[in-house]
C-alpha atoms as one frame of an Amber mdcrd trajectory, in Angstrom:
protein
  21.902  34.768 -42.972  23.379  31.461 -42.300  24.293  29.473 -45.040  23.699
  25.834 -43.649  22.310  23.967 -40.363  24.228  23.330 -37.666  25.798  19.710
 -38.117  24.475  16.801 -36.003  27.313  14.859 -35.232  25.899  11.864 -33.062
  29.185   9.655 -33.916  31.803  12.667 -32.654  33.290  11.227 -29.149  32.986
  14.053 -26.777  34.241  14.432 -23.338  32.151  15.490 -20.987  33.124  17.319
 -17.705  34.758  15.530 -15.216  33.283  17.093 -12.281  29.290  16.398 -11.811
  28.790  19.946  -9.573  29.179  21.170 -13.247  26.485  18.998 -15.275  23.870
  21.058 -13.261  23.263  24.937 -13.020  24.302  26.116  -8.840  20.135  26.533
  -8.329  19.029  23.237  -9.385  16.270  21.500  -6.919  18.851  18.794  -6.616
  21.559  20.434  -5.067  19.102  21.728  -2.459  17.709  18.058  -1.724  21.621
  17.255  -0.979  22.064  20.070   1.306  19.252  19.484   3.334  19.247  15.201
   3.687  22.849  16.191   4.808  21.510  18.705   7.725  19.121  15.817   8.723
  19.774  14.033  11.210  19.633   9.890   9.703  20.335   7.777  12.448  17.614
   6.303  12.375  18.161   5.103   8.571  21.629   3.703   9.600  19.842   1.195
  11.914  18.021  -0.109   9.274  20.989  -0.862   7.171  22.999  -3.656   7.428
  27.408  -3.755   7.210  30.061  -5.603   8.252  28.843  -9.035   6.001  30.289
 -10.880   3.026  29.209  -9.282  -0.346  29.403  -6.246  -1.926  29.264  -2.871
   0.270  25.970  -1.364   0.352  24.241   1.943  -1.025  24.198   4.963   1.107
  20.842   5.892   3.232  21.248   9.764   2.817  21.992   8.865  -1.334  18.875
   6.719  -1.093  16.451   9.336   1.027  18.135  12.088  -1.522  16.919  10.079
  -4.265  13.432   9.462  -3.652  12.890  13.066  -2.006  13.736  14.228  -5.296
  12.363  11.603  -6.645   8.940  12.380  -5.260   9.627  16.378  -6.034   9.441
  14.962  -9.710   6.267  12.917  -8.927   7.757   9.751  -9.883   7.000   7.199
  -7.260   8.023   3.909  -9.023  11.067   2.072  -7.975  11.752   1.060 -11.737
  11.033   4.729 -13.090  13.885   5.644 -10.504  15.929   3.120 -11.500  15.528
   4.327 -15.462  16.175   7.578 -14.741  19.337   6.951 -12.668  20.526   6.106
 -16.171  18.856   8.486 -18.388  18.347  11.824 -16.626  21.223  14.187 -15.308
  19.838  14.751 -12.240  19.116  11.278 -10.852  22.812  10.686 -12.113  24.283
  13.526 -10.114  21.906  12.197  -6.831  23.104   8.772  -7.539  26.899   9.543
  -8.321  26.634   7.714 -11.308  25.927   4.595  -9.234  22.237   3.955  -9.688
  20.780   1.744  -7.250  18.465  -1.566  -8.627  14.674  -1.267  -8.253  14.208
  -3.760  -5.764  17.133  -1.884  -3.673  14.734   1.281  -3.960  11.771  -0.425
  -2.977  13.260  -2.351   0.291  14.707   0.587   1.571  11.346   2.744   1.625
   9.721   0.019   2.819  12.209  -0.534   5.757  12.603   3.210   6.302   9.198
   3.846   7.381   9.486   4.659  10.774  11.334   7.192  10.058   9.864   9.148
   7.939   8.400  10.720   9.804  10.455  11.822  12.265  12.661  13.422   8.907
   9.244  15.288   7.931   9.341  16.838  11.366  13.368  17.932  10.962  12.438
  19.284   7.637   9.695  21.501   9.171  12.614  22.400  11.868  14.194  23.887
   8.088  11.120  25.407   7.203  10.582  27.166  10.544  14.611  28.259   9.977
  13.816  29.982   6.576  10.908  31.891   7.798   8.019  29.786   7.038   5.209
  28.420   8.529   2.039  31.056   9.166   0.187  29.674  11.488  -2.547  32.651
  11.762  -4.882  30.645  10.121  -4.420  26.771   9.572  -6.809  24.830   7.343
  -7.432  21.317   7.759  -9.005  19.260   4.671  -9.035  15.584   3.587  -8.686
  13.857   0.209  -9.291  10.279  -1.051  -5.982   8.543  -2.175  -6.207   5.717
  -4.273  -4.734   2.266  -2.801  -1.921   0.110  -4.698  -4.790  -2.330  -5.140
  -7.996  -2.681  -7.371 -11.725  -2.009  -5.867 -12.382  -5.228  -8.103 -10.200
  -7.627  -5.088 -12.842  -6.663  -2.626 -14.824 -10.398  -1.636 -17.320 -11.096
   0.949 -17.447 -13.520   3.809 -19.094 -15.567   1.532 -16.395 -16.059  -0.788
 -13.853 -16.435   1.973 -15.470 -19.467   3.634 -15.378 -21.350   0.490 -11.761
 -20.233  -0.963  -9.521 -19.988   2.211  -9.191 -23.500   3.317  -8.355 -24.434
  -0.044  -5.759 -21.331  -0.955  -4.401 -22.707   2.567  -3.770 -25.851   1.591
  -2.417 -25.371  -1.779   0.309 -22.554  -0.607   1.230 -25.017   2.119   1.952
 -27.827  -0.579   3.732 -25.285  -2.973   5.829 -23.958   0.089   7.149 -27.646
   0.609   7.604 -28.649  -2.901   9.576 -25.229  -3.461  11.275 -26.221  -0.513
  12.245 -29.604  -1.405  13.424 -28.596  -4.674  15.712 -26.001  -3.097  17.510
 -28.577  -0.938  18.071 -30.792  -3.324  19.493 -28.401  -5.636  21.975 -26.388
  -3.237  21.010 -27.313   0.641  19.324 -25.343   3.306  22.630 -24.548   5.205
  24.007 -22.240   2.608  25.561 -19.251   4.727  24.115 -17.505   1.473  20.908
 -18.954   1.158  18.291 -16.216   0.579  15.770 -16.387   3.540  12.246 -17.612
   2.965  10.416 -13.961   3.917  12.343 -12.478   0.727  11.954 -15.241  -1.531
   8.468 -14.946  -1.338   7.571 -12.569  -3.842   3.290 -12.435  -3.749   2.899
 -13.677  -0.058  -1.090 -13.685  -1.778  -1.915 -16.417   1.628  -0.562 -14.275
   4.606  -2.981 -11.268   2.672  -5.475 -13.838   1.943  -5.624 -14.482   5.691
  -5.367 -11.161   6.658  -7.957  -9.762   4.478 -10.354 -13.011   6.279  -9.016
 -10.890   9.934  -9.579  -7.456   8.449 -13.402  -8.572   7.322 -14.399 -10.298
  10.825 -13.676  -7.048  12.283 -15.563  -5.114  10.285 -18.692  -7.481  10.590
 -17.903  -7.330  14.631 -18.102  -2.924  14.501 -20.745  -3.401  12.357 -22.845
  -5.112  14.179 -22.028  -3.047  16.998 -22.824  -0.206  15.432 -26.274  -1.242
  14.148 -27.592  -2.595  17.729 -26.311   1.092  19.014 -28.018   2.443  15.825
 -31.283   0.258  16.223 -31.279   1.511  20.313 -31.247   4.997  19.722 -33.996
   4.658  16.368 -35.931   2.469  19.028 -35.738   5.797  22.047 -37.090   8.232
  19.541 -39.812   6.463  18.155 -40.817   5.941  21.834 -40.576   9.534  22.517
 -42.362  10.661  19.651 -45.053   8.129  20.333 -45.177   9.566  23.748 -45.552
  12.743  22.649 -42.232  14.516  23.370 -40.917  16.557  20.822 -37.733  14.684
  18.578 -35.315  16.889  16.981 -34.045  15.319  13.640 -34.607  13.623  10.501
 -36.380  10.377  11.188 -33.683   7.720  10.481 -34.077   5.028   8.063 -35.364
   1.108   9.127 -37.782  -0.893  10.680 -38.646   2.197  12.964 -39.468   5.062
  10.650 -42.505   4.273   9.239 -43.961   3.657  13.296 -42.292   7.027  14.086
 -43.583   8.984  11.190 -47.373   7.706  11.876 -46.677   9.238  15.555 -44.903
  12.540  14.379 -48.262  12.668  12.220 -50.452  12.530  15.687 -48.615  14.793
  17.439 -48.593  17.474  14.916 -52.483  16.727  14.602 -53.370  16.884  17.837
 -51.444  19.962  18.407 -53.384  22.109  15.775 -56.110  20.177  17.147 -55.675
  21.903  20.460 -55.137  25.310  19.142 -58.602  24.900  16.791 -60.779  23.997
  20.492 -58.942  26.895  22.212 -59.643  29.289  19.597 -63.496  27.815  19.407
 -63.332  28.100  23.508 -62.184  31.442  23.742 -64.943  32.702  20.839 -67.830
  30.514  22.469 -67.113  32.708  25.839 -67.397  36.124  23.910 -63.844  36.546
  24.552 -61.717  38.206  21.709 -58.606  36.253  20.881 -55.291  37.656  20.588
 -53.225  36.952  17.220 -54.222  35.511  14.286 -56.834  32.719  14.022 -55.201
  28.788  13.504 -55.963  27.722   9.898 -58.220  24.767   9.260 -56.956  21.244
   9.698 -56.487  20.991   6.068 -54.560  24.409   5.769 -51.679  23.471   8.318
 -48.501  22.854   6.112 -46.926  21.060  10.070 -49.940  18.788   9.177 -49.251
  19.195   5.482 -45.350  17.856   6.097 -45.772  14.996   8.302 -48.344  13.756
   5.983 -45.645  14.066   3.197 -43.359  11.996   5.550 -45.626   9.544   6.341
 -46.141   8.940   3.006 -42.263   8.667   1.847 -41.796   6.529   4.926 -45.081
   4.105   3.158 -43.282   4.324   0.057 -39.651   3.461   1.114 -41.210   0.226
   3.061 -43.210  -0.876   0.216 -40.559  -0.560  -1.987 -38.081  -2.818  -0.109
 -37.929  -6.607  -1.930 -36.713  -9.487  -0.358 -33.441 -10.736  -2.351 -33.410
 -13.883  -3.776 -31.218 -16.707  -1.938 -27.573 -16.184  -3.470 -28.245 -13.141
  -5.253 -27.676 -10.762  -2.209 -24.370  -8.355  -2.673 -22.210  -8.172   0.233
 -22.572  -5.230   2.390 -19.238  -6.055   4.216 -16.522  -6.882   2.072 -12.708
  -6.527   1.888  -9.574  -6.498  -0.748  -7.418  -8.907  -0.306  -4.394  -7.019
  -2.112  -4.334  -4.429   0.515  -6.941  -5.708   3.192  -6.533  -2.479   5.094
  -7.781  -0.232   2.315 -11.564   0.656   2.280 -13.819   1.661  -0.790 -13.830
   5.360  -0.473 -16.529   7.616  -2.100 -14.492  10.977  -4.066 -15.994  13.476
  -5.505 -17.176  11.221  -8.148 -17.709   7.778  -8.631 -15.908   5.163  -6.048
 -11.785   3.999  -5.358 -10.338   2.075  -3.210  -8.295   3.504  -1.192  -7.596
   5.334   2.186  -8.696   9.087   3.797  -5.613  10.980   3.691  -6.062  14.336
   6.313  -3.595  17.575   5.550  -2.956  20.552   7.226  -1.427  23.715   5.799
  -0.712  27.170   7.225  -1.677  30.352   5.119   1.882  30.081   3.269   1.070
  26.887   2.025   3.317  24.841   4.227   1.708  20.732   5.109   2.248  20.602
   8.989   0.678  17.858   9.787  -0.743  14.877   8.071  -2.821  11.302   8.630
  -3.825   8.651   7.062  -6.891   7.060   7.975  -9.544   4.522   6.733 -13.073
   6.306   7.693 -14.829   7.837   4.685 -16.043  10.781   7.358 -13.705  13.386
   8.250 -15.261  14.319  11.737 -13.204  12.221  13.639 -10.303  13.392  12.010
 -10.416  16.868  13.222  -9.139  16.626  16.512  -6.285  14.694  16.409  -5.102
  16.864  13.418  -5.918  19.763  15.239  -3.127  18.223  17.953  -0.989  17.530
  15.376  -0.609  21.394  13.999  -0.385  22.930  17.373   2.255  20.650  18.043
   4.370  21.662  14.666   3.712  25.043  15.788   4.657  24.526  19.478   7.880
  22.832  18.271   8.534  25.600  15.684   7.758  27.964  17.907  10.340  27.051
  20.764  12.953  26.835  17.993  12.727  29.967  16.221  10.549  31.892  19.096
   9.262  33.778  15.429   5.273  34.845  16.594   3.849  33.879  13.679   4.430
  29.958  14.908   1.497  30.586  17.186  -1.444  29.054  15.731  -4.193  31.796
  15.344  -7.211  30.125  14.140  -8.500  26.452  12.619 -10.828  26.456   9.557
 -12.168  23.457   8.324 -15.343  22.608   6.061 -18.554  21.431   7.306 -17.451
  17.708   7.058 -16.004  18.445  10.400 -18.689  20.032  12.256 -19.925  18.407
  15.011 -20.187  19.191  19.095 -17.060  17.475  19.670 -14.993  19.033  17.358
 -16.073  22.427  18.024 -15.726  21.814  21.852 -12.572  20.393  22.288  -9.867
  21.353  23.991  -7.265  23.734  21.595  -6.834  27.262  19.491  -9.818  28.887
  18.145 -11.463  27.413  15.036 -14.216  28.521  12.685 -16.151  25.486  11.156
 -18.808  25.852   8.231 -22.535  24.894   8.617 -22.919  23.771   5.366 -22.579
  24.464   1.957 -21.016  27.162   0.628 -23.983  28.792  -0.783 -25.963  28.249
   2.184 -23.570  30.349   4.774 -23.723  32.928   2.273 -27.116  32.814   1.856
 -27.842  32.824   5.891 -24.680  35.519   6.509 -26.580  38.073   3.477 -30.119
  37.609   4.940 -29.348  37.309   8.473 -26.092  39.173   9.435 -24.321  39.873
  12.222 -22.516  42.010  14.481 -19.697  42.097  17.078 -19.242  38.561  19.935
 -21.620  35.819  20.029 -23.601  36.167  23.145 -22.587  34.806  26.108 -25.584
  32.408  26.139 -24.856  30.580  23.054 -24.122  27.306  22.350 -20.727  26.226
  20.613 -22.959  25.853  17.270 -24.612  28.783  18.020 -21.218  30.970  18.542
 -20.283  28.888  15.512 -23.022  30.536  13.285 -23.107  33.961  14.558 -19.125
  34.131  13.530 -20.144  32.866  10.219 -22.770  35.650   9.715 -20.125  38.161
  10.786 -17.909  40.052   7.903 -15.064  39.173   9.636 -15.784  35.648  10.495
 -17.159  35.796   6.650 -13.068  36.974   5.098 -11.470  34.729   7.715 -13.584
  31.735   6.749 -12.765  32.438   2.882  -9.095  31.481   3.262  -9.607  27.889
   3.754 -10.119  27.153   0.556  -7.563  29.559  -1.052  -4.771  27.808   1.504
  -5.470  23.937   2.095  -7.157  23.196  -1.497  -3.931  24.482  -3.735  -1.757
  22.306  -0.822  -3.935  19.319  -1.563  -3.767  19.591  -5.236  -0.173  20.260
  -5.565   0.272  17.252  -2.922  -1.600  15.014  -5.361   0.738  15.960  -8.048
   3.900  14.560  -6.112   1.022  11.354  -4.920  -1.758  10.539  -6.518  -1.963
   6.571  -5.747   0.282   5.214  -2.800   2.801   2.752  -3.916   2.615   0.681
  -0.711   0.211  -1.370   0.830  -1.006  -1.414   4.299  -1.776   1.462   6.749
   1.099   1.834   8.099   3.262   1.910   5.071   0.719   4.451   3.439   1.261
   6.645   6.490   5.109   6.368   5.532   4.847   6.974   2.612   2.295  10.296
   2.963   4.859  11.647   5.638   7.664  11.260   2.640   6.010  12.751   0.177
   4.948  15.846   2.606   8.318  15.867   3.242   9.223  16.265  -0.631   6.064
  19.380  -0.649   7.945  21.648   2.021  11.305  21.001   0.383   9.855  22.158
  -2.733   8.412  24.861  -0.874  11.391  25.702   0.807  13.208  25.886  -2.157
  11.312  28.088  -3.777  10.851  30.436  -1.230  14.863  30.376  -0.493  16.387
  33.286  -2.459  18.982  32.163  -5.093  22.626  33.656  -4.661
């Protein structure tokens, strides 16, 4: 048994090893990262460096990409986090060379690298499709809510625009010019090193201002649109129904339900109506009718349910109060930190933020992904669907390996709709519902063998659903694109940019960082 501790000697000068390829084991993540940025092909990062001026020579793109890939492996998105680590961690030290880069270096070169970002996801899938993965079989697409870099407590309404922009106008103009003044006098305009105005400007809080003021017009414009297309087609059924045709649907909410309800109610009536004189006709002529007898009036739970819906439609107008003047919330607002963001409803609760749209293949592998600002995913299915046939068509041609053939497309019933399940592309498999529900319908009505040849697409739809092996085909969505999303969220939770476009960026490079990881992992070590 040892007779003493081990002695901590923090003052003993050590040396430590000259060469950094021996601070880290050979199977370190980081090494990896190097290898690959150096297979890609950065061309497109040279153009958005600048050489050849006075000062001191710049950092490297490929050391910069290298460092946030693994940067983003580590989940550490912040430009100052970087920066600390390049001085406190071994691995951001070997990435680095021992040369760490300043924050505001990190943060200007992902935001002038985001064009192309995404073409270095799609040369990293090239990799991918090298080392064997990429299953397209079955491809799952899913979306998630990612938080914006801004607060849901910036949103204002046109309201608070007309009475704050003229004047945030007019005071940024006068602080421009005093700044400006004050900068000539102190060291002149015609510095060859002057800093240029577009980088001095640190908040640029007007240009948002303004653009938020842009983003909110727009939205008032579509949504207007949408409610006169919304009030036309609420306006055709309750004419129909009134008429007498038969109107498939709930009965929308406003000004038309109530009149549509009251009609659904007379129809109903005076179709049980008509069945109660036939039945008395056919007895009166000492005729025997066939079937069952109609139920009284009374009895009829068709008569029973529009009565119920009559009533909730009564209720729901009565309960609507006219607002006091001032009091009214806006119903169209926007942020005016990131005026492109939108207040998105997650699972729980409310964030603002934007719709991020991922697709994985059974092996786990994010082929395609979008950013968009809808809360609905429906007309998001589509274009992703493009997008993974087009990994896998590129993939494919590369490796000519089988299994970049996309088999089928599952998705949840967010995306079900005639369009989706029409359009042109591979096989897909959509759910009705909830989860419960398609088991529900598959146990107590199941099926066997093709849809018929009759059937609609929803129809086709369903009877694969209520199939076993539409049933086991349909339970790998979740086990393949909800682990993806999670583990996605771990690298990005909150985008650190603001603006679609540099949230689209920025979802490409950390997708990128994912199938590195997953590369990586799936590589066997020598």
């Amino acid at each position: 048994m040892a007779k003493s501790y081990r002695p901590v000697l923090r003052n003993q000068p050590m040396l430590l090893p000259v060469d950094l390829r021996e601070w880290l084991p050979q199977n370190h993540l980081v090494w990896f990262v190097l290898e690959t940025v150096e297979a890609l092909d950065t061309t497109a990062l040279e153009r958005t460096r600048r050489r050849g001026g006075a000062g001191a020579a710049g950092y490297d793109p490929q050391m910069l990409l290298g460092l946030l890939v693994y940067a983003y492996c580590q989940g550490v998105r912040s430009s100052r986090a970087i920066e600390r680590m390049c001085l406190t961690d071994v691995a951001f030290r070997v990435l680095c060379a021992q040369d760490g880069p300043d924050h505001t270096t990190i943060a200007r070169f992902r935001a002038d690298s985001q064009d192309a970002f995404t073409e270095l996801f799609a040369q990293v899938l090239m990799i991918a499709a090298r080392a064997g993965l990429g299953r397209f079989g079955t491809v799952a697409i899913d979306g998630t809510k990612i938080a914006a870099n801004a607060s849901i407590d910036a949103n204002r309404g046109q309201d608070w625009f007309d009475r704050h922009v003229a004047g945030v106008v007019a005071e940024a103009e006068e602080t421009d010019r005093a700044e400006d003044a004050a900068a000539h006098e102190s060291d002149g305009d015609d510095r060859p090193d002057r800093v240029p105005a577009a980088l001095r400007d640190r908040t640029r809080r007007l240009e948002r201002i303004q653009q938020a003021s842009e983003e909110l017009k727009a939205q008032r414009q579509r949504r207007t649109r949408e409610q006169a297309e919304h009030e036309a087609a609420a306006l055709a059924r309750r004419r129909r129904s009134e008429q007498g045709q038969p109107v498939v649907g709930r009965i929308p909410n406003g000004p038309h339900r109530l009149a549509e309800a009251r009609a659904h109610l007379a129809r109903e009536i005076t179709s049980h109506q008509a069945k109660l004189d036939r039945y008395a006709a056919l007895v009166a002529a000492g005729r025997k009718p066939m079937g069952r007898p109609p139920v009284p009036m009374a009895e009829s739970t068709r008569v029973a349910r529009a009565r119920r819906v009559v009533a909730n439609a009564e209720a729901a107008a009565a309960a609507v109060e006219p607002v006091p003047a001032g009091k009214e919330l806006p119903k169209v607002v926007a942020n005016t930190t990131d005026p492109q963001s939108r207040i998105m409803p997650p699972r729980r609760g409310f964030l603002q933020g934007y719709n991020a749209q991922v697709a994985v293949t059974s092996d786990q592998l994010i082929v395609a992904v979008q950013v968009g600002q809808t809360p609905n995913d429906q007309a998001c299915f589509t274009p992703m669907m493009d997008a993974a046939q087009d990994a896998a068509t590129r993939m494919h041609a590369h490796t000519g390996n089988p299994d970049h053939l996309v088999g089928t497309v599952l998705a949840d019933a967010g995306y079900n709709s005639d369009a989706n399940l029409t359009a042109a592309g591979p096989d897909r498999l959509i759910a009705l519902g909830k989860r419960r529900d398609d088991q529900r319908a598959a146990a107590q009505e199941p099926a066997h063998g093709p849809p018929p040849a009759e059937a609609t697409p929803r129809e086709a739809n369903a009877h694969r659903l209520r199939t076993r092996e539409g049933r086991d085909l349909y339970k790998r969505r979740a086990a393949t694109v909800e682990p993806g999303i999670g583990n996605l969220k771990k690298i990005i939770d909150r985008f650190s940019c603001r603006g679609l476009d540099h949230a689209t960026s920025e979802l490409h490079l950390a997708a990128t960082a994912f199938n590195i990881l997953k590369i990586h992992r799936a590589t066997p070590t020598a």
